[in-house]
Phi, psi and omega in degrees: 000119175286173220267343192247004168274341167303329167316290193301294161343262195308340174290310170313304198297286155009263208294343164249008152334286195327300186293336185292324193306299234253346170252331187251005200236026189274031145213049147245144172257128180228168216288306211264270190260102240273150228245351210276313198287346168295298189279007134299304176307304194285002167263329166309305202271308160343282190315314204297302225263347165275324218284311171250032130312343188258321147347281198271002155294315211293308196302303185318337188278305179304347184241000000 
């Protein structure tokens, strides 16, 4: 698996952790961090970490 299908891969995975926190966990209370505001961030760092995967597949065809 090349690096930037790894990317992608793992961004896709990311994002959808996040997106589950964030639709199924808004009525557990936990001590320290709202679990809903956990599962923005982590669809955020998910987009970033696909985006560039698809980033470096573009670049590897062109050169």
């Amino acid at each position: 698996m090349t690096r930037a299908a790894r990317n992608l891969l793992e961004g896709v995975v990311i994002f959808a952790l996040g997106l589950g926190l964030r639709l199924f966990a808004d009525g557990v209370d936990t001590p320290v961090v709202e679990l809903t505001k956990v599962g923005v961030v982590l669809m955020g760092i998910g987009a970033v970490v696909g985006v560039t995967g698809l980033f470096r597949s573009t670049m590897s065809r062109l050169t």
